[in-house]
N, C-alpha and C positions, 0 to 999 in steps of 0.2 A: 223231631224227636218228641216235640208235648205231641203232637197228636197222636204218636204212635201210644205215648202213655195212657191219651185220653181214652182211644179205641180199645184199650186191655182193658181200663176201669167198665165200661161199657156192657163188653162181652162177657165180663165175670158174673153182670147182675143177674142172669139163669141160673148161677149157680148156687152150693150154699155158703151160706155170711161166713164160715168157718175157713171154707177154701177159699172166699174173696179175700177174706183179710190177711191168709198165708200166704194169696200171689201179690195183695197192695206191700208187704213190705219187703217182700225180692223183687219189686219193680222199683221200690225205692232205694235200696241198697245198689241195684244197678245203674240204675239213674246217677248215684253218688259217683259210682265209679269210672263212668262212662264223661261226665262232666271234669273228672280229675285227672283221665288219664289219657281221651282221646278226643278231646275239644277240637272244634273245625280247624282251630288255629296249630295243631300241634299233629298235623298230619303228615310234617316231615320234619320231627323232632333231630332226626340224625344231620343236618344243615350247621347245629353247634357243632357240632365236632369235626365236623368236615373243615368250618371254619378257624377253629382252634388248630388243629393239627396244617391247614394250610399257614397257619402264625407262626409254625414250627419249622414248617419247611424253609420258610423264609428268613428266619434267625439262622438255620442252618447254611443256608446260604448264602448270608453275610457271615461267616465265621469261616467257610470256606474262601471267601474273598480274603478273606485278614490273614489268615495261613498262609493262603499264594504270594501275600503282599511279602509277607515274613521269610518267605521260602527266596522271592526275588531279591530282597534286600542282602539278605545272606549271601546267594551268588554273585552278587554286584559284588558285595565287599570282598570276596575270595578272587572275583577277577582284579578288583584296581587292585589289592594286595599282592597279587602276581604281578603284575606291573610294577608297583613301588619296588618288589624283591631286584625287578631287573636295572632299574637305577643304580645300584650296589655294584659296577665293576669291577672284581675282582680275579685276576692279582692285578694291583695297581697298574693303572700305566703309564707311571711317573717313572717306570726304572727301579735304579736301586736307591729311592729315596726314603723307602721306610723297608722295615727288616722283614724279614721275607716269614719267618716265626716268630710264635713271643711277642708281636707286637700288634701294631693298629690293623696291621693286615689280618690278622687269624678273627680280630674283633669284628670287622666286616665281612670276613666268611660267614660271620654266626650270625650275624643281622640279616644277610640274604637269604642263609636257609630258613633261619628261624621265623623270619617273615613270609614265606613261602608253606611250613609251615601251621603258622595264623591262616595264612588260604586255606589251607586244607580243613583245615579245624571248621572256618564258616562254610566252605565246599559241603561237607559231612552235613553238616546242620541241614544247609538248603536241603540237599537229596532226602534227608531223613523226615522233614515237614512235606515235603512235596509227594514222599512216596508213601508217606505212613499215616501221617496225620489229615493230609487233604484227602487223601482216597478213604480213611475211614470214613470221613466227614464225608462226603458224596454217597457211598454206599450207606451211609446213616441216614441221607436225604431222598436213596432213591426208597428204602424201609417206609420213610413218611407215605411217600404218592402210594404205595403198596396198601399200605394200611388205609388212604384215603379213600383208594379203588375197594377195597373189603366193604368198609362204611356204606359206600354207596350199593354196591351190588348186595347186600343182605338187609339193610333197614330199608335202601331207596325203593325196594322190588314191592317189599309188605307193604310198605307207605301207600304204594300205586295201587295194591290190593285193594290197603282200606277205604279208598278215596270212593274206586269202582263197587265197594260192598253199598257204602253209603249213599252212593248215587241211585242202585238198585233198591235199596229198603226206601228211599223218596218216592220213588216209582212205585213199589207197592201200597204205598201208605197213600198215596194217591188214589191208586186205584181202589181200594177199601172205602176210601170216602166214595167215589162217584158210586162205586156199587148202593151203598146206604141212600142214596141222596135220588140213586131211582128205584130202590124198597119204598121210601117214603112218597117218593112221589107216583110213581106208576106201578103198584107191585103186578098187575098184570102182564107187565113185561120184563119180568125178572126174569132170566133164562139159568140154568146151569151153572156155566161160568159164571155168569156177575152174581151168585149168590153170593153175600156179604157174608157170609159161614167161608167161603171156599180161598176168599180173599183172606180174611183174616187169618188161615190156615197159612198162608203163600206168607203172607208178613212175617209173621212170625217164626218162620224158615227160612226166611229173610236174618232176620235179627238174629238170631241165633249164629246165624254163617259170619254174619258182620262182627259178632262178640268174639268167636274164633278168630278169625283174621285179626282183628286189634289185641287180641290176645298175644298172641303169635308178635305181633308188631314189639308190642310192649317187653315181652321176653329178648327178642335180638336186639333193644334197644339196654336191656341192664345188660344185655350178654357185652355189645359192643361197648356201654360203657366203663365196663369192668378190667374189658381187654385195653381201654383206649390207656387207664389210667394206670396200668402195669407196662401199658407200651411208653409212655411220659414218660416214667420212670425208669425207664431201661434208655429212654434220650438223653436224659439228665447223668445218667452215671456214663453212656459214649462219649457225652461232652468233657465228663471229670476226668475218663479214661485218655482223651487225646491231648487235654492238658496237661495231667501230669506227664506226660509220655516227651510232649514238648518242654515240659521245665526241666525234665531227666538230661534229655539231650543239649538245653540251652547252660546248664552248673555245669555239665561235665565239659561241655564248648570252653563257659566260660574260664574253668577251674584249669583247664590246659593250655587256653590263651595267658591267663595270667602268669600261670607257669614260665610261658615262653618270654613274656616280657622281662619278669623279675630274672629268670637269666639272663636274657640281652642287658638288664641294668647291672648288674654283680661284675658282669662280663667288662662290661665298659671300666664299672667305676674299680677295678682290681688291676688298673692299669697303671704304671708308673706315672707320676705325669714328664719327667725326664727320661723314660729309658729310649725313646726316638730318638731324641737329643742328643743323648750320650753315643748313640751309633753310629747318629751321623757325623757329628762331631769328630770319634773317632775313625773314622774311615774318610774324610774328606779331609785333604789336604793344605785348600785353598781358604780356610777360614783363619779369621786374625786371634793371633793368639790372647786370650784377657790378659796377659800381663803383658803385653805391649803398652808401654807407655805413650800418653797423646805427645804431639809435636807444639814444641812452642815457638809462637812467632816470633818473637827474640830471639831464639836459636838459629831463623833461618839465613842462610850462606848463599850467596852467590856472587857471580865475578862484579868486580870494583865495587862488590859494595861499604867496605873501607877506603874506598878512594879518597885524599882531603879535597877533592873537587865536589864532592856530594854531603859532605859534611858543613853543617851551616855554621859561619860565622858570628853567628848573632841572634837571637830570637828575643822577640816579649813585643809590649804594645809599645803602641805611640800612636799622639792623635799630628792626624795631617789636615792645615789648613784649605777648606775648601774655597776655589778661585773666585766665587762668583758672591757665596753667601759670608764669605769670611770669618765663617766657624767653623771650628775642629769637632773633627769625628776619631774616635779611635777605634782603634784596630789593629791585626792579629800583624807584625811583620816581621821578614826572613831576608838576613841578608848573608848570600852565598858567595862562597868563594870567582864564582866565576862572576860576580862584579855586579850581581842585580840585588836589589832592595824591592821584595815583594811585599804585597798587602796583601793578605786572604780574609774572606770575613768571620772565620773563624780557627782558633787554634787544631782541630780535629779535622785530621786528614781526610775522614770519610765523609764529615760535613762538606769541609771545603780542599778540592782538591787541584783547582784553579785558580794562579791567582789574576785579582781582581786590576792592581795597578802593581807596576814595576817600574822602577827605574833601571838604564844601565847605568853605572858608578864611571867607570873609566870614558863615558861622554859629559862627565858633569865635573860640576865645580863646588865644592861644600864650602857652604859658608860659617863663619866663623860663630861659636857660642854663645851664647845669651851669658850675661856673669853672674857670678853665685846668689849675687845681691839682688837680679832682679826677679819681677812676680812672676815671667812665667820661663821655662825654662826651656826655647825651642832653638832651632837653630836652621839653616836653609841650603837648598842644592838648587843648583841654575841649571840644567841643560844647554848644549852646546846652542848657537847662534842660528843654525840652520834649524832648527826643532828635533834634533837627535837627542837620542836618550833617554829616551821613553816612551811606554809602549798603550801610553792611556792618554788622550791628548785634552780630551775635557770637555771640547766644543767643537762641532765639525767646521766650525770657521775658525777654529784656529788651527786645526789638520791644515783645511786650505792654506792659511796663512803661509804653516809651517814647509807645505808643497811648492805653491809659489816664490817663496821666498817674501813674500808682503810682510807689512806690520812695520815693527818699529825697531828692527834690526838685530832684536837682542833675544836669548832662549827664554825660556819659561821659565819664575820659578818657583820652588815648593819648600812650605813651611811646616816642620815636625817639631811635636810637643811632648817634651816626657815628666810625668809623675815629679821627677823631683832632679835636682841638679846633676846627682851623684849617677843617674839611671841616663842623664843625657849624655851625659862626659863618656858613659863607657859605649853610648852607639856612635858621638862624634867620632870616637878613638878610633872606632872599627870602620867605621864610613870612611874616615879621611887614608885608612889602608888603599884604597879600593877606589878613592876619583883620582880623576886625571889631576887635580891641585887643589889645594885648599889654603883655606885664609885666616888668620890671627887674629883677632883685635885685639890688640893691649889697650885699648881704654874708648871709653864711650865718649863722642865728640856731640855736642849740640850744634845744629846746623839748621839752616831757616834760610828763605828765600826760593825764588822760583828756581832757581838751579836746583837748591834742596828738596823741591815738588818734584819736578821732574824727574830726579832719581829715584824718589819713594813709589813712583808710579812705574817706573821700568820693571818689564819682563812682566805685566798683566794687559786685558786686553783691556777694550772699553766696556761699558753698562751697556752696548745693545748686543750684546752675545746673550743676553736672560743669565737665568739662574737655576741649577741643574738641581739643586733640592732645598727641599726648606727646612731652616733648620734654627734653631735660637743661636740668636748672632751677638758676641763677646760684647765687652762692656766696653767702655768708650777710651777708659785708663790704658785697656791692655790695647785698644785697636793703636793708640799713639802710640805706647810705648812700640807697639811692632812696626811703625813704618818710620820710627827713627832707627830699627834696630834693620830694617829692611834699606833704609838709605844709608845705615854707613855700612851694609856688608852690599849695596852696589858701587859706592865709593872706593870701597876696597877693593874691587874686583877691576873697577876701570883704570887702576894706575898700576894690580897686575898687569891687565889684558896691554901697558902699554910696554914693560919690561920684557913682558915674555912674544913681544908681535914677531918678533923673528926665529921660535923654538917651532919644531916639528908636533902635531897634537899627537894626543893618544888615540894607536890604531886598535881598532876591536877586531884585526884579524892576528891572531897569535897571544892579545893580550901584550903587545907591545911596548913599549912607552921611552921620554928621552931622557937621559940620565940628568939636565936639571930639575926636570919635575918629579922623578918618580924613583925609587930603589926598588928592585925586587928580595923576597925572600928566597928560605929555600927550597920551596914547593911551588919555582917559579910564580906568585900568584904578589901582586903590590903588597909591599906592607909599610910604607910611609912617603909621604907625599913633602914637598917642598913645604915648609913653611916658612910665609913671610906677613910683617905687623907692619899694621898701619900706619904705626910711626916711621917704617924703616923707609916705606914706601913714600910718605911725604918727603922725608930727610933728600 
């Protein structure tokens, strides 16, 4: 382009200064414009907008993705809600356990339709995004490529024009120079055509075509960007247009789903919370009336449970001397008519409802009181001579003993301790109902000597049986005073056992007994025993 200017400043100088000077400043006025409007770099100025509106197309794009998404979400949630409706099995099929109107039944009619419903309500939505709004959005997208294809076929054509004008005016301005350059150098061989007059003439008919054609360019390029920026703006209001179109339809969705819930909640919450209740109640036969009064276990009746054979003779503690360790334990005891002296380890039937040791009464021998006077206040029962009469034997060598008939001929026997004088007198009283004989002592005898060991020692086994528990063992006062009180009630017992060698014993089959040992009452059961004292029995 300078040289083509350079070649016009040139050709001008034949003429006059007047009309040089009025073509130098329309070659610079063109020059300005030529440099501002169709620079080599802006030969396909329509490439922005091609690029811009493909920005378009592709937002569009993504918007149509986010409506399908919107449209799918909708139908998903109108199918699981068809689904949830069908959970709702209605009429019950429990029977006739709830009321058939007016109650929880008519409430789960209305939760299934009305959830059904909710389906329809997002059902509506989906179709309506999918059929209105997506397809505007696509026919909106396929408008861009339309308008991309216009850009291209009306700027891209002229562009190509201007490319080929300027490729030609090269070519001619070329050719102007070599014409000049063989005027200069060989003007004898300038012919016709290479006249530098004939060329300059071509150029400049050159240029001229090339001005038209970028003309032309420059026109369909304000033409299309005039339309491009009326077509934006008709994108931007299809995009407002299919929103609001979608928020129309997402309130009115929403405004009828809510609807439907706030009835299903009125629906519920206007329900009695008794009138079920009250239905079934009255129509069911088989429920317990509330004023039925509870049953009391005191109250309860059944056969012999007044019998005086299950009624106890006796209850409260007493401690029983242990065989081995020689100290008392006390404990819960029961003595029943039918002749046993139980030990349980606790008063409470449901604690203890076994008892632990028993004696039978009518195989034993009660020994005579401790007296009021002294420290402690027990008193003893011997078991028969073979080991009868009790059902806890202590050591399993003395079971044997008691099996074999081994040992040292005489029964076992047991020491009970009570609280206080008055509390022992009234279980001796009931004890001695209930053994086969019992013994007196009218006065306490001091006795010494190995005779007097040997009876303190009768009816225990020896120290190598062990010791069945450990336990704090009595004081040394009380252990004497027990084995004198222990050898005058074996003393007493051996010049019974010599009185009575010829009497029948007491049978435990019937509850038996012989009229010198024993009286019955009159609930056949013993109610007093022989008694005889230790004086009578020396005398």
């Amino acid at each position: 382009m300078n040289e083509t200017f350079s070649i016009s400043r040139a050709t001008s100088t034949s003429r006059p200064a007047s009309r040089a000077s009025r073509h130098g400043s329309t070659v610079s006025r063109s020059q300005s414009l030529i440099k501002k409007n169709i620079a080599p770099h802006d030969l396909r100025p329509s490439d922005i907008l091609i690029e811009r509106f493909a920005a378009w197309k592709a937002i569009v794009k993504q918007l149509i993705s986010y409506f399908e998404g919107i449209a799918d979400i909708e139908n998903n949630v109108a199918r699981e809600m068809t689904k949830l409706a069908g959970v709702i099995q209605v009429p019950f099929r429990a029977g006739n356990q709830f009321l058939g109107e007016g109650g929880l039944q008519d409430i789960f009619y209305g939760i299934r339709d009305k959830t059904r419903a909710i389906a329809d309500q997002h059902a509506n939505l989906g179709r309506t995004v999918d059929g209105s709004i997506v397809q505007h959005l696509q026919k909106l997208r396929a408008e861009i490529k339309a308008h991309i294809k216009n850009i291209q076929n009306d700027t891209g054509k002229l562009a190509t024009a201007v490319a080929k004008e300027r490729e030609l005016s090269e070519k001619f301005i070329g050719d102007l120079g070599t014409t000049i350059a063989i005027l200069k150098n060989t003007p004898m061989q300038v012919t016709a055509r290479s006249d530098p007059y004939v060329a300059n003439q071509a150029v400049s008919r050159q240029l001229v075509k090339q001005v038209h054609t970028e003309n032309a360019l420059q026109k369909s390029l304000l033409l299309t960007q005039a339309s491009s920026a009326m077509f934006e703006a008709s994108l931007i209001q299809a995009l407002q247009s299919a929103w609001a179109t979608f928020n129309e339809w997402r309130t009115r969705m929403d405004t009828s789903v809510g609807d439907i819930w706030n009835n299903l909640h009125h629906d519920m919450s206007a329900l009695p919370p008794d009138r079920e209740w009250i239905s079934f109640a009255a129509r069911e036969d088989h429920l317990v009336d509330p004023e039925t009064p509870l049953r009391d276990p005191q109250a309860i009746s059944y056969p012999s449970k007044d019998d005086p054979s299950v009624i106890p003779v006796h209850t409260g503690l007493l401690e029983r001397k242990k065989r081995y360790t020689r100290t008392y334990r006390e404990s819960y005891y029961v003595l029943t008519p039918a002749g046993f002296l139980h030990e349980y380890a606790s008063s409470d039937p449901a604690l203890a409802d076994k008892p632990l040791f028993s004696l039978f009464l009518p195989m034993c021998t009660l020994g005579p009181p401790s007296s009021q006077s002294a420290k402690s206040h027990k008193f003893h029962i011997e078991e028969r001579k073979d080991g009868t009469g009790t059902t806890h034997s202590g050591s399993f060598k003395s079971l044997r003993n008691s099996i074999t008939r081994r040992g040292n001929g005489s029964g076992r026997a047991w020491s009970f301790r009570a609280r206080s004088h008055e509390d022992m007198m009234e279980w001796w009283n009931d004890i001695r109902m209930l053994c086969a004989r019992y013994l007196v002592a009218s006065e306490q005898m001091e006795r010494s000597g190995p005779v007097a060991a040997a009876v303190r020692a009768a009816g225990y086994t020896s120290d190598e049986e062990g010791v069945e528990e450990t336990e704090d063992e009595g004081s040394s006062v009380e252990e004497e005073q027990e084995e004198e009180d222990e050898a005058m009630y074996v003393e007493a017992r051996d010049m019974a056992d010599e009185d009575d060698a010829g009497l029948p014993e007491y049978s435990n089959h019937g509850h038996g007994t012989t009229a010198r040992e024993m009286e019955h009452g009159a609930n056949g059961y013993p109610v007093r025993g022989r008694r005889r004292s230790v004086v009578e029995d020396a005398a």
